[in-house]
ROVOLUM-337806 format. One record per residue (C-alpha): residue number from 1; residue in three letters; x, y, z; chain. Coordinates in Angstrom, 3 decimals. Example, Ala and Ser with C-alpha at 12.3 -4.5 7.8 and 13.67 -1.06 7.14 Angstrom:
BEGIN
   n res        x        y        z chain
   1 ala   12.300   -4.500    7.800     A
   2 ser   13.670   -1.060    7.140     A
END
This chain:
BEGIN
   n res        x        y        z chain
   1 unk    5.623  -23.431   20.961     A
   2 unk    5.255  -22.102   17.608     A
   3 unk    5.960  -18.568   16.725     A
   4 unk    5.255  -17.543   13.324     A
   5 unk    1.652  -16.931   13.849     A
   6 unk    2.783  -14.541   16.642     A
   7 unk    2.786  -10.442   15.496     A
   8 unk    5.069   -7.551   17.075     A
   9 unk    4.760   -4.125   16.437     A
  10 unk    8.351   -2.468   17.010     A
  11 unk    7.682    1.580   17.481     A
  12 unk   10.408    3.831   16.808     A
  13 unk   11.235    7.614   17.610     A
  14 unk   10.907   10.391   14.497     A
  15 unk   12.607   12.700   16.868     A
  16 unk   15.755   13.827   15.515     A
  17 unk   16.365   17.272   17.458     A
  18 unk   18.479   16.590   20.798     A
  19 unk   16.582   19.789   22.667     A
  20 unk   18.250   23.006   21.932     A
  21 unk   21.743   22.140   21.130     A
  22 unk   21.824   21.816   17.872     A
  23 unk   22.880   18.089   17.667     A
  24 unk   20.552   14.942   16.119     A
  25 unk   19.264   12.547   18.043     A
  26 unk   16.603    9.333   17.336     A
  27 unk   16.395    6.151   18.418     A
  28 unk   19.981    3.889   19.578     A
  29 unk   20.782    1.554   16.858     A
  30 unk   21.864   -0.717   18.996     A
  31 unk   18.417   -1.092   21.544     A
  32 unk   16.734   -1.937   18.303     A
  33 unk   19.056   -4.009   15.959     A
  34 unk   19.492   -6.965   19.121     A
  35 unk   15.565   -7.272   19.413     A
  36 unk   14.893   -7.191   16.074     A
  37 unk   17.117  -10.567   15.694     A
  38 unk   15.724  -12.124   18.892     A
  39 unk   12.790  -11.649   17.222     A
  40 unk   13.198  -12.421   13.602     A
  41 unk   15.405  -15.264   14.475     A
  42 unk   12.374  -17.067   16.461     A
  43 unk   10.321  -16.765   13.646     A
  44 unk    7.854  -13.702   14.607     A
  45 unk    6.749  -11.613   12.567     A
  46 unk    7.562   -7.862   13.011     A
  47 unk    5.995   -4.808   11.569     A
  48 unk    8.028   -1.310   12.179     A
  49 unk    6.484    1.858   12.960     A
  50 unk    6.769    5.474   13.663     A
  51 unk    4.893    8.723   14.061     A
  52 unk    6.094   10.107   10.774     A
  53 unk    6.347    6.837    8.672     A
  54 unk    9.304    6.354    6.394     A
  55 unk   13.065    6.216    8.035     A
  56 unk   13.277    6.934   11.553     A
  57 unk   16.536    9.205   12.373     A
  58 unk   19.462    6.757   14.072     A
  59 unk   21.196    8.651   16.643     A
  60 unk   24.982    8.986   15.296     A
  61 unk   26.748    8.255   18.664     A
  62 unk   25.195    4.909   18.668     A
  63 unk   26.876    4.588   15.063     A
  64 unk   30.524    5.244   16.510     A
  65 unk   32.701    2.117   16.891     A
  66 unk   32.738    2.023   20.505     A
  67 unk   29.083    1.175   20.723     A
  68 unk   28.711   -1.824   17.999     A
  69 unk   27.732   -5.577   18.633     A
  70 unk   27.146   -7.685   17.106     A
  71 unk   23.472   -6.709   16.274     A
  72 unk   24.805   -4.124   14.844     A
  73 unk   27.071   -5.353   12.814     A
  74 unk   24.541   -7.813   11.310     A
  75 unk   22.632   -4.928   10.497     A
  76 unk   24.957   -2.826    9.070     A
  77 unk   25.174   -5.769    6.075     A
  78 unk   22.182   -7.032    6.697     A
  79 unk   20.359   -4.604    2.970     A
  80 unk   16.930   -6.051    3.782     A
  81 unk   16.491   -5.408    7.359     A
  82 unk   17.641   -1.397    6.151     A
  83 unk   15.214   -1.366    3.759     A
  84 unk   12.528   -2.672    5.971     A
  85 unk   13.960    0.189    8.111     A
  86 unk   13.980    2.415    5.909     A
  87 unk   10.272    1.949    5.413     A
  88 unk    8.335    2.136    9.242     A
  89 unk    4.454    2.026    8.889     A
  90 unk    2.566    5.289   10.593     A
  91 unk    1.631    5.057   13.958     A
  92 unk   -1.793    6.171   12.695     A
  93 unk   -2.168    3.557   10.472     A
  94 unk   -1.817    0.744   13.044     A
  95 unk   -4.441   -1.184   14.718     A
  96 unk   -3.592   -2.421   18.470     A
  97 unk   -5.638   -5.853   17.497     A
  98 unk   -3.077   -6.931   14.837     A
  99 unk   -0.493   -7.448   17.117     A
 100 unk    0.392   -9.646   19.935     A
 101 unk    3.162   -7.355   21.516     A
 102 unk    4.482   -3.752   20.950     A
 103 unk    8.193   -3.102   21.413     A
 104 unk   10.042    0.269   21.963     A
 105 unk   13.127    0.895   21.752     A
 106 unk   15.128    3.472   23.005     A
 107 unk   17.417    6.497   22.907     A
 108 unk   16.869   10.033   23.106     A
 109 unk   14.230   10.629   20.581     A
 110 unk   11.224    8.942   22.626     A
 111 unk   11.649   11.943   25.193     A
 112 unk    9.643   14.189   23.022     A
 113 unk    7.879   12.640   20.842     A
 114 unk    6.351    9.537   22.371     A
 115 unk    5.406   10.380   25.795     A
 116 unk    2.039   12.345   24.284     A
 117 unk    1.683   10.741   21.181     A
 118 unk   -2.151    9.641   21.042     A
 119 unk   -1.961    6.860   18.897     A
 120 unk    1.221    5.280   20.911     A
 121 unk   -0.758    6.017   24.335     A
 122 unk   -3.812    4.373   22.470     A
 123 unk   -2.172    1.253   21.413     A
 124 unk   -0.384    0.746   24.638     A
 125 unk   -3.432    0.981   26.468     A
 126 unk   -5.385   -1.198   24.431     A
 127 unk   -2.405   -4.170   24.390     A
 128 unk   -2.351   -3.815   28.147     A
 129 unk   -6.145   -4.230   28.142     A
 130 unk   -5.737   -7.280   26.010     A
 131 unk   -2.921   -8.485   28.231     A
 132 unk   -0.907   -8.509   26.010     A
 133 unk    2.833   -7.786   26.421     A
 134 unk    4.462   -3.955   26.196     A
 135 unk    7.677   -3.805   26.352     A
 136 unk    9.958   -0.650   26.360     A
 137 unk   13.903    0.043   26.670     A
 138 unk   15.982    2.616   27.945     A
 139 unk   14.260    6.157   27.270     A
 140 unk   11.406    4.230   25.539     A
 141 unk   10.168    4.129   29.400     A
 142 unk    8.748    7.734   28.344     A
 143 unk    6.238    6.530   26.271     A
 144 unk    4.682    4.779   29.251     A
 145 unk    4.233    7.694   31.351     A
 146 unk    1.087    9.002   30.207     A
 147 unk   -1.049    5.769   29.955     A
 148 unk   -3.944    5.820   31.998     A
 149 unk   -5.783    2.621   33.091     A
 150 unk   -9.649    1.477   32.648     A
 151 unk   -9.914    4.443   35.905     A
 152 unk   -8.135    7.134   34.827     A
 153 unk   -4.951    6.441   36.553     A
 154 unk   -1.587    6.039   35.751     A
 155 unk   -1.127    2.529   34.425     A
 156 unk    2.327    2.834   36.060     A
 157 unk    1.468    3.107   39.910     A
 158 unk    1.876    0.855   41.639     A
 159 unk    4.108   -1.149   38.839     A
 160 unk    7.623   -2.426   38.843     A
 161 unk    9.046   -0.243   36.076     A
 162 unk   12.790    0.715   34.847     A
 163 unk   14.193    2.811   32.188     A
 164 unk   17.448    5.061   31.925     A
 165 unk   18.499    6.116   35.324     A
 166 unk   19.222    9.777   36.475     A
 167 unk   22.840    8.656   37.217     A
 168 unk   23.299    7.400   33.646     A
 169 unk   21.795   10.765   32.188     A
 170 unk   24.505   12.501   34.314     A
 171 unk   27.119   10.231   32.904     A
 172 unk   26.513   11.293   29.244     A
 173 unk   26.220   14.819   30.715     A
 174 unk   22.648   15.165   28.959     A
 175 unk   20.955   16.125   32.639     A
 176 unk   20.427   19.645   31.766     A
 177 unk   19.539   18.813   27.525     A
 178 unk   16.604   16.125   28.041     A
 179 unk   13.411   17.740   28.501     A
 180 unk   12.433   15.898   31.368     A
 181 unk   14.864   13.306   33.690     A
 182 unk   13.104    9.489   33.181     A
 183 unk   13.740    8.081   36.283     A
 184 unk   12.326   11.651   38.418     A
 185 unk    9.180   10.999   36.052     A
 186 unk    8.083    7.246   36.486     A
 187 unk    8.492    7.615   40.185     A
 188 unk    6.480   10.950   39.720     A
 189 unk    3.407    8.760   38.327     A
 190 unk    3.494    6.211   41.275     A
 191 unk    5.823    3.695   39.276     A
 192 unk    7.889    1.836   41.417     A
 193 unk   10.947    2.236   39.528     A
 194 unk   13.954   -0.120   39.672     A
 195 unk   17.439    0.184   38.642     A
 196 unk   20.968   -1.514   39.151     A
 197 unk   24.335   -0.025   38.482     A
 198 unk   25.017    2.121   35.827     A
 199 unk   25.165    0.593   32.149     A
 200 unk   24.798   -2.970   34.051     A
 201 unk   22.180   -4.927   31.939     A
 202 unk   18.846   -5.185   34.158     A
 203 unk   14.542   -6.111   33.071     A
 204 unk   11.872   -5.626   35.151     A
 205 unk    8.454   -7.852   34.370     A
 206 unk    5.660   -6.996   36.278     A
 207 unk    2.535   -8.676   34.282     A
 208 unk    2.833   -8.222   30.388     A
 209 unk    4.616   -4.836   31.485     A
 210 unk    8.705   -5.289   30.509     A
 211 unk   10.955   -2.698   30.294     A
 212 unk   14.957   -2.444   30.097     A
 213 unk   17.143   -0.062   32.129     A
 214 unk   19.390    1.099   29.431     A
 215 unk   21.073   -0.248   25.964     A
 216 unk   22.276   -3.152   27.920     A
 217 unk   19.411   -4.306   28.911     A
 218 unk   17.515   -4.760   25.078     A
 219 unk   18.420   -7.930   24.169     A
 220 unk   16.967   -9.119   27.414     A
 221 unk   14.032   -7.638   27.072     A
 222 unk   13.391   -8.909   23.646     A
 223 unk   13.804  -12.377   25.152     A
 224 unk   10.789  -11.689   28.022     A
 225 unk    8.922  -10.744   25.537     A
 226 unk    9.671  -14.099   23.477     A
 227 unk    8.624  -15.998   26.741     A
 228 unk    5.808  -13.916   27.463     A
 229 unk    4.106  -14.841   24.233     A
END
């Protein structure tokens, strides 16, 4: 199996506000620096992307010594992946038919600004009409829950689907921040959401639909999707 012909779209958060409190927020370094290896180290090529273009805000906490691996680390002296980084594509800009998977990852960001982005909901549905794998981790869940199918219904019912749990929200006492709790949401839409333990790593497949139940879970995910293509 040959992968360098092979195209993935990673989309990242431009959400840096974490609701009202004054903090920053984005995507977790960590749920996108482990895929992006898997990845790059099997040869596919990857494209980054974001609503706003240009350098998608890292959430700080995920920058704090008690959350690096070593993905992480490799990207913290790694100058070319921060330049490619540094410089995501707009989401506008892309075209669903270049690509052979599209990859989310996580953290807090997604929340707001991909659950109703049009041209995420457009790409997503038009991968998933290809068959062609989506894959999302952690909060990145969010930007499933709006896809619609051929029908007008929630792509999600009916689907095995995970993403951060309510219990884990509670954990980094963000419950009453987030403007919406994940796990409440995907059931809300007829997804038959999953989840393990708390922080334990855990994918659910169902078709070319993967998604990862928290930061744990990304390097796994990026590996489905390696299989699935």
């Amino acid at each position: 199996m040959t992968l360098a012909d092979k195209k993935v779209l990673i989309v990242l958060t431009s959400h840096d506000q974490l609701g009202d409190t004054g903090e920053k927020t984005g995507f977790w370094l960590e749920e996108f620096a482990a895929p992006y290896y898997v990845l790059l180290d099997a040869g596919v090529n990857i494209t980054l992307a974001s609503p706003a273009g240009g350098q998608p805000p890292i959430d700080g906490k995920s920058e704090l010594a008690d959350f690096q691996t070593d993905a992480t680390r490799r990207f913290n002296s790694d100058v070319k992946a921060q330049q490619v980084l540094a410089n995501t594509v707009k989401l506008s800009g892309v075209s669903a038919g270049d690509y052979d998977a599209i990859f989310y990852p996580g953290g807090h960001g997604p929340l707001w600004d991909l659950v109703d982005n049009r041209d995420s909901l457009a790409l997503i549905s038009e991968l998933l009409r290809r068959q062609k794998p989506v894959a999302t981790v952690c909060h990145a869940s969010a930007a499933l829950l709006n896809v619609k199918d051929d029908n007008g219904d929630f792509y999600i019912r009916g689907k095995s689907v995970t993403g951060f749990s309510n219990s884990e929200e509670e954990a980094v006492q963000l419950t009453h921040v987030v403007p919406y709790l994940l796990e409440d949401e995907l059931k809300a839409r007829g997804g038959d959401y999953q989840k393990v333990d708390d922080w334990a790593p855990f994918v659910v497949q169902d078709g070319v639909l993967i998604s990862g139940q928290n930061p744990a879970s990304s390097e796994m995910v990026a590996q489905a999707v390696l299989k699935s293509l």
